[in-house]
C-alpha positions in Angstrom: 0.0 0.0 0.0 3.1 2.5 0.7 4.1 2.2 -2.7 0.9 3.1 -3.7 0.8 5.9 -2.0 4.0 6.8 -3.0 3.1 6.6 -6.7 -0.3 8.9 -5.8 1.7 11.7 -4.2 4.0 11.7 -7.5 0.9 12.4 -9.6 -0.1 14.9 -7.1 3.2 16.9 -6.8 4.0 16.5 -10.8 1.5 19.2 -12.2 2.6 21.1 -9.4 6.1 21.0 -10.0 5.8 21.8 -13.7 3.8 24.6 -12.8 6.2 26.2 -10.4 9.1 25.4 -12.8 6.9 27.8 -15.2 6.3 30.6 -13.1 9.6 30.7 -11.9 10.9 30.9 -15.7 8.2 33.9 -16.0 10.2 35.9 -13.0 13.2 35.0 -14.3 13.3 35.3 -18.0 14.8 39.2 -19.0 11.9 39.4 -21.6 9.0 38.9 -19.2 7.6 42.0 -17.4 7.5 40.2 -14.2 11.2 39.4 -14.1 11.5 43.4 -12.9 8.6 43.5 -10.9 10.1 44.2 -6.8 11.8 40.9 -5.2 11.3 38.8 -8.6 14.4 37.2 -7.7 13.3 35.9 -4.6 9.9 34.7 -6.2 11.7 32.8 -9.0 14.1 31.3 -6.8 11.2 29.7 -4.3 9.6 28.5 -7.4 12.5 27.1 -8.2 13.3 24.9 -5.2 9.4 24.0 -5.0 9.5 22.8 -8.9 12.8 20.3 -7.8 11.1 19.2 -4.4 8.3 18.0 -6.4 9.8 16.6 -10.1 10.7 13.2 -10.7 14.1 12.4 -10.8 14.6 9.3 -13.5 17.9 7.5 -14.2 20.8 10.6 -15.5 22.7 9.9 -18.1 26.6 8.4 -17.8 27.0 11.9 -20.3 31.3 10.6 -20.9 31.0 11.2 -24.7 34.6 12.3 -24.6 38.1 11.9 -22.5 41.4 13.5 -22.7 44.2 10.4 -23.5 48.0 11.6 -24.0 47.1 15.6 -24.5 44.3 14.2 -27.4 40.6 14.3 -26.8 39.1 11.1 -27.2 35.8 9.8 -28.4 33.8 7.1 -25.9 30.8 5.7 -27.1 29.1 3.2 -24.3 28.5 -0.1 -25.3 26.4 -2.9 -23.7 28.4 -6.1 -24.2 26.6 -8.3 -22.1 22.8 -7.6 -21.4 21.4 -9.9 -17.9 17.8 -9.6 -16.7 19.2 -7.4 -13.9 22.5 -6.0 -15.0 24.0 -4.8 -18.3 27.9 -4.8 -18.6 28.7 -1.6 -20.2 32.0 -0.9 -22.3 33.1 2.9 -22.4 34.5 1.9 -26.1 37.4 4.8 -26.5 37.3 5.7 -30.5 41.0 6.6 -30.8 42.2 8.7 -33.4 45.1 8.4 -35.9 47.1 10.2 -33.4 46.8 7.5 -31.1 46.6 4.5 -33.3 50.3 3.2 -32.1 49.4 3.1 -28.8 49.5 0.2 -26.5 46.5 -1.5 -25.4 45.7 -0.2 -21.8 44.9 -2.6 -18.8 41.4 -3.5 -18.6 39.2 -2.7 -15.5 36.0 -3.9 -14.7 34.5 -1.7 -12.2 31.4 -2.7 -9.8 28.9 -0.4 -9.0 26.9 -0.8 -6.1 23.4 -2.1 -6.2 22.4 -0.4 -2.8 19.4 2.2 -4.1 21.2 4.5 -6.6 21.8 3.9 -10.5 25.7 2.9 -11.4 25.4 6.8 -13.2 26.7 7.3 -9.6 30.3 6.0 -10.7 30.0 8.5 -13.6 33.4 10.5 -12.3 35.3 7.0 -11.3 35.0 5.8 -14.9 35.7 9.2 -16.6 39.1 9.3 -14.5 39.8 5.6 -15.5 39.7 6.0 -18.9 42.4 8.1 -19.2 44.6 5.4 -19.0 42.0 2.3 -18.4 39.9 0.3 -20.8 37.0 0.7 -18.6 33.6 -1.3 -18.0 31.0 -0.9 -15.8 27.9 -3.3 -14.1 24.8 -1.1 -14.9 22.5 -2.5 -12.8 18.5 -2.4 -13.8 15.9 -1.1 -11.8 13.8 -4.2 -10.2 10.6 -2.4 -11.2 11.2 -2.6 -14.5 12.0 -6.1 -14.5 9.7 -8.4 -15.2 8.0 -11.0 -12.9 8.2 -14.1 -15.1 12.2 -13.4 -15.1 12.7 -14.6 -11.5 14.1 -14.0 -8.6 17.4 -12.5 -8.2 19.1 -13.7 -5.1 23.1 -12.3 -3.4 23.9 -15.4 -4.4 22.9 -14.7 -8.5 24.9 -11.4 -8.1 28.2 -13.4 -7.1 27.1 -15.4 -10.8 27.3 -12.2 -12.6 30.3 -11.6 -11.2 32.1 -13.9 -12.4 30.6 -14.9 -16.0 31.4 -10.5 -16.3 35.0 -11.7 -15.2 35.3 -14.9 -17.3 33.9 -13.0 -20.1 37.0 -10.5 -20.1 39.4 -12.7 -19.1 42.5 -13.1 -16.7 44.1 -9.7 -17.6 41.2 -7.6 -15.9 41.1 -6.0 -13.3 38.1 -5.5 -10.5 37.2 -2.7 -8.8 34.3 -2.8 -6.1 33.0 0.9 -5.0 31.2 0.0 -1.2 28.5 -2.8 -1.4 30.1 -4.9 -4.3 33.2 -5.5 -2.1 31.6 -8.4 -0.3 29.9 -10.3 -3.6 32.8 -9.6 -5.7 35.6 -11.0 -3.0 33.1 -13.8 -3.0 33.3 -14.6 -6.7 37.0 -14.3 -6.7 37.3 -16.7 -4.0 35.0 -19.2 -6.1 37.5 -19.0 -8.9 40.5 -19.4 -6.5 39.2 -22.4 -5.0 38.0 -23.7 -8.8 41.1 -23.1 -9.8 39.4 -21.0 -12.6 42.0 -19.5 -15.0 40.6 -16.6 -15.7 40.7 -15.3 -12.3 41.4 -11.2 -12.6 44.7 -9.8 -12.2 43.8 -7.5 -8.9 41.3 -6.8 -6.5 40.4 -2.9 -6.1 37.9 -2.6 -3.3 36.4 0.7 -2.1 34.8 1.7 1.2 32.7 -1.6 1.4 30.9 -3.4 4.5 33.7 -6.5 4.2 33.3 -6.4 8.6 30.9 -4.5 9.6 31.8 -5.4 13.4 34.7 -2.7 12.8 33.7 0.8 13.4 29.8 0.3 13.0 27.7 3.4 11.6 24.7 4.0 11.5 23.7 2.2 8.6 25.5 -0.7 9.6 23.8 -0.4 13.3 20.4 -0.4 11.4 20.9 -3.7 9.6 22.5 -5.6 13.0 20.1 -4.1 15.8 16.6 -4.4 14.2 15.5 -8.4 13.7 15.9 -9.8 10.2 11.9 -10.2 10.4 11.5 -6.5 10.8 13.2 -5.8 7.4 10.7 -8.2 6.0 7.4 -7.3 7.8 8.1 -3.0 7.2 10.5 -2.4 3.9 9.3 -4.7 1.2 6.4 -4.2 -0.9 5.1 -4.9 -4.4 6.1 -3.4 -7.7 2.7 -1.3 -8.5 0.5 -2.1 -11.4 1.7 0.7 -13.9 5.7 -0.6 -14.2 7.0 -3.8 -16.1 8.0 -5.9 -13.3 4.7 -5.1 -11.8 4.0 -7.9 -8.4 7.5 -8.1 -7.9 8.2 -7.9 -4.5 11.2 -5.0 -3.8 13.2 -2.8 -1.5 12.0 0.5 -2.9 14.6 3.0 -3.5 12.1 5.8 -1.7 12.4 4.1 1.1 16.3 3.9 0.9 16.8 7.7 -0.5 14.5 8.6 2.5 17.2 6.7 5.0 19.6 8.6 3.3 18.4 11.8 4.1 16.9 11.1 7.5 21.1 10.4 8.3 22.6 14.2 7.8 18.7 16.1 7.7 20.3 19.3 8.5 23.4 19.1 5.6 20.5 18.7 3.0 18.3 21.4 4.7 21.2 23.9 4.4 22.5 22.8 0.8 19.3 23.9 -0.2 19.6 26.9 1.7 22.2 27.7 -0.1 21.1 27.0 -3.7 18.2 29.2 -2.9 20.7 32.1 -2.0 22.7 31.1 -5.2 20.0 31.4 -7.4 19.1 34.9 -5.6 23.0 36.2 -6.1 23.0 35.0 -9.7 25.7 32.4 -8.6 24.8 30.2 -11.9 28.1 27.8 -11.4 27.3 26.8 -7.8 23.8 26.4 -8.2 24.7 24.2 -11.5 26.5 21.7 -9.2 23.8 21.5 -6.4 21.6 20.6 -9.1 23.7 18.1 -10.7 24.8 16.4 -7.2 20.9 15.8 -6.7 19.6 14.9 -10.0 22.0 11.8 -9.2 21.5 11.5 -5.3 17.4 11.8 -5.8 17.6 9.5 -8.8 17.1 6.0 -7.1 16.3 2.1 -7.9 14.1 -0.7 -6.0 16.1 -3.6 -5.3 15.3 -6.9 -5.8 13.6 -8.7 -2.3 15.6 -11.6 -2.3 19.1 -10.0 -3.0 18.7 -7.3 -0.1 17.4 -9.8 2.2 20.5 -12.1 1.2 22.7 -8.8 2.1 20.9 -8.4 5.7 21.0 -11.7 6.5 24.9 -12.8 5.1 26.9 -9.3 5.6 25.4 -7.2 8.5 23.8 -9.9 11.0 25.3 -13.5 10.7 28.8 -12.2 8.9 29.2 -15.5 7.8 31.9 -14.7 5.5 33.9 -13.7 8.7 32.9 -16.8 10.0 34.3 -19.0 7.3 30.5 -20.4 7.0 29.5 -18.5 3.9 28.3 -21.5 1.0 27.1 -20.5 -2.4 24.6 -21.9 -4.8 27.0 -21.7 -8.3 27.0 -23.9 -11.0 24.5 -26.6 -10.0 26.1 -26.7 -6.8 27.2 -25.1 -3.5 30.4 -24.1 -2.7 32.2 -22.1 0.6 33.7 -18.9 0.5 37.3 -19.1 1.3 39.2 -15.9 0.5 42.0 -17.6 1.9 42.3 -19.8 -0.9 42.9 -16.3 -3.7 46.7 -16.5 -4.2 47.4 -15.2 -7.7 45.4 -11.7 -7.5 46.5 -8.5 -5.9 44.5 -6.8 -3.6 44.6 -3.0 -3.1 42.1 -1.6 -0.1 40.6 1.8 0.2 38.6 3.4 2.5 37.9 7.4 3.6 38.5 8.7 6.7 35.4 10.6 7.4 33.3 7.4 5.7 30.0 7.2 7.5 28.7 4.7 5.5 31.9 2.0 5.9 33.6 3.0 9.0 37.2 2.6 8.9 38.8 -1.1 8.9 35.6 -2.5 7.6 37.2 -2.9 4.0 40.6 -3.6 5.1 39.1 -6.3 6.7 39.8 -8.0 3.4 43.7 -8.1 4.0 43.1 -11.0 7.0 40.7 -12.9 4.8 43.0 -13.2 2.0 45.9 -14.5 3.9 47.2 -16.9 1.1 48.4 -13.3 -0.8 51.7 -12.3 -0.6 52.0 -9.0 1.6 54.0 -7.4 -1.4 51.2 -7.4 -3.4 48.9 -6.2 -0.8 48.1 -2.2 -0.4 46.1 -0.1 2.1 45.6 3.5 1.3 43.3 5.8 4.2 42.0 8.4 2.1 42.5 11.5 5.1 39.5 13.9 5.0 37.4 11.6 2.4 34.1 10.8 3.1 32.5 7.8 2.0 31.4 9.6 -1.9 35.1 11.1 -1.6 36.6 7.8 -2.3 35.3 7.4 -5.8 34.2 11.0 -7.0 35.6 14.6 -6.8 39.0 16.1 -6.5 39.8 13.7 -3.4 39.4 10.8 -5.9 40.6 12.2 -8.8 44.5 13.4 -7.2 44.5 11.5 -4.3 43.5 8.3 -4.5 43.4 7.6 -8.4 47.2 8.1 -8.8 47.4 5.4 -6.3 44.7 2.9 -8.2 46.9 3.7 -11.7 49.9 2.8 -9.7 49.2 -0.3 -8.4 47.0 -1.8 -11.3 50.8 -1.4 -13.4 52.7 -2.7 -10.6 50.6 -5.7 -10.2 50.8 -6.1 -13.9 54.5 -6.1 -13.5 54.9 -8.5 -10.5 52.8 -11.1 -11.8 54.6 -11.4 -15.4 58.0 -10.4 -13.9 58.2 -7.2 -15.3 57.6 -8.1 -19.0 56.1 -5.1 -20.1 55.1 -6.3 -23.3 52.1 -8.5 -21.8 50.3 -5.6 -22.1 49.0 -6.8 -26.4 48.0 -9.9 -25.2 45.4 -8.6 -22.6 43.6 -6.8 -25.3 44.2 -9.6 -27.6 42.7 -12.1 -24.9 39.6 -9.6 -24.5 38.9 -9.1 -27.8 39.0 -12.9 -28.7 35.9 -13.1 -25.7 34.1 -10.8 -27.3 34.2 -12.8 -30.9 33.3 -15.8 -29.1 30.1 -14.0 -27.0 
């Protein structure tokens, strides 16, 4: 019934919104009379925070149509190379020119987005900094509402599936990266390949600010998912996809309810960054009240998840921590198998995590380094990101001279350690990848 509801007060609130996005155009726009009638400004900048209050906010746009590569800009043109009920593996294809046509094949990295109520869009800076020197893809995961109900469930245990067809799929040169949520899934799949002894297992771990121990500095989101009873999550946050969307019936974890948690955590940093953007508009401040609304066409923009997966992540991360535990088994390939980190010897791991993170407190993600034991501590790496909060890790200037340097760094050196320096490995990764493409 909440969704419902939630659905009604859209269709309320949307005429609304359109209308005040119109009047505040009339007192704004130099050729309309009222624009110089006595506190105009003021008028058009109220209608303007009412008209975003009430519009919908759908999924943005990656908008990387170009990147800067050796001084030359560079072409990208996202490609969907892999297309699953509930994810779509996205290549950012460079298009180099002649310039650049000698150029070496850069190292491939696969980057996981988090499926925890916002669109991968959310990655949008990460991937534009990696493809500088990166050839980048992406999971670009798909609303549960618009999946239909004949499709199936999707359980944690389906995601860790994904994973690792994604990483068969571009073979043993890539290299993962996990930005908060995926950490836990995608150290799951790598430990399935160790202990298969899969081939194709990727060259490095990256993971970012994730929930790998949530014992370890526990915030308040993990103090949510431990305190309450896993039957409370049930009984009060899952409900039924309404009639009017593809995958209506299916039972979800609306992303209203999540973006509402979201905001209920820091009510009073929201309250005054739209203070702000209504003083902005008032000064004529065009640039900063451009980035207030790009920061929350992404953070309103929000997904329903799947019933089974975030009950799978309540139950197997935040309350029984059974991959702490050693107890963690896996429905994969007709079978169950245990998750044993320990057993991942061939694969660097570099761990990240903010300072100021209030999502992932500190030592939840490095967690990862006593889990993986079997890895030689030369090609393990812990960076603390100092005054990064838990967005800082993967987007804005923290991310992009801070930490990144260190990512680019290690993802060469690993390259190095593992074929013993021979620098020329680097044709046969793009060689390897292109032949998986062929055959998909």
């Amino acid at each position: 019934m909440l969704y419902e509801m939630h659905e009604a007060r859209r269709a309320v609130l949307n005429p609304l919104s359109n209308w005040a996005e119109t009047m505040s155009r009339i007192y704004s726009h130099p050729y309309s009379p009222l624009s110089y009638a006595p506190f105009a400004d003021r008028v058009a900048a109220g209608f303007n925070v009412l008209h975003r209050f009430g519009k919908d906010y759908e999924k943005p746009a990656y908008g990387i149509d170009s990147v800067e590569v050796d001084g030359v800009a560079v072409a990208v043109s996202p490609q969907v190379v892999i297309d699953k009920p509930f994810c779509k593996l996205v290549h950012f294809e460079r298009q180099f020119p002649a310039a650049l046509a000698a150029r070496a094949p850069d190292p491939v990295v696969l980057a996981f987005a988090p499926l925890s109520g916002h669109h991968s869009t959310l990655l949008r800076d990460t991937v534009r900094t990696l493809l500088r020197d990166h050839d980048v893809y992406l999971t670009d995961w798909v609303d549960a509402r618009m999946v239909p109900l004949a499709l199936g469930p999707f359980h944690l245990d389906d995601y860790i599936a994904y994973a690792i067809e994604f990483i068969r799929h571009l073979g043993p040169e890539v290299h993962v990266m996990s930005v908060c949520q995926p950490t836990v899934p995608v150290l799951a799949a790598v430990s399935i390949m160790a202990t298969l002894d899969d081939p194709l297992q990727p060259r490095s771990m990256i993971m970012m600010g994730g929930p790998i121990d949530t014992r370890s500095n526990p915030t308040e989101v993990n103090a949510l998912a431990m305190d309450k009873p896993f039957l409370w999550f049930e009984h009060n946050l899952i409900y039924r996809v309404p009639a009017r969307f593809p995958g209506a019936g299916r039972p979800v974890y609306p992303g209203f309810l999540q973006h509402a948690g979201f905001i209920a955590m820091n009510p009073n940093r929201h309250a005054d960054s739209h203070h702000d953007y209504y003083q902005d508009l008032i000064r004529g401040d065009l640039e900063d009240a451009a980035a207030h609304r790009r920061f929350y066409d992404e953070y309103n923009a929000v997904l329903d998840m799947p019933v089974e997966y975030y009950l799978d992540t309540i139950h197997t991360v935040f309350q029984q921590h059974l991959l702490l535990r050693g107890e963690w088994d896996v429905r994969f390939d007709g079978g169950t198998i245990r998750v044993n980190p320990a057993d991942i010897r061939r694969v660097a791991l570099f761990t990240v995590e903010g300072e100021l993170d209030d999502i992932s407190g500190l030592g939840q993600t490095r967690a990862a380094h006593e889990l993986c034991a079997s890895i030689p501590k030369t090609r393990k790496l812990h960076l603390t990101a100092k005054g990064a909060g838990h967005f800082g890790i993967f987007s804005g200037r923290r991310w992009r001279e801070q930490i990144y340097p260190k990512v680019r760094e290690f993802i060469r050196d690993s390259l190095a350690t593992q074929r013993g320096g021979v620098a020329p490995a680097r044709e046969s990764r793009r060689t390897r990848a292109d032949q998986g493409h062929r055959a998909a």
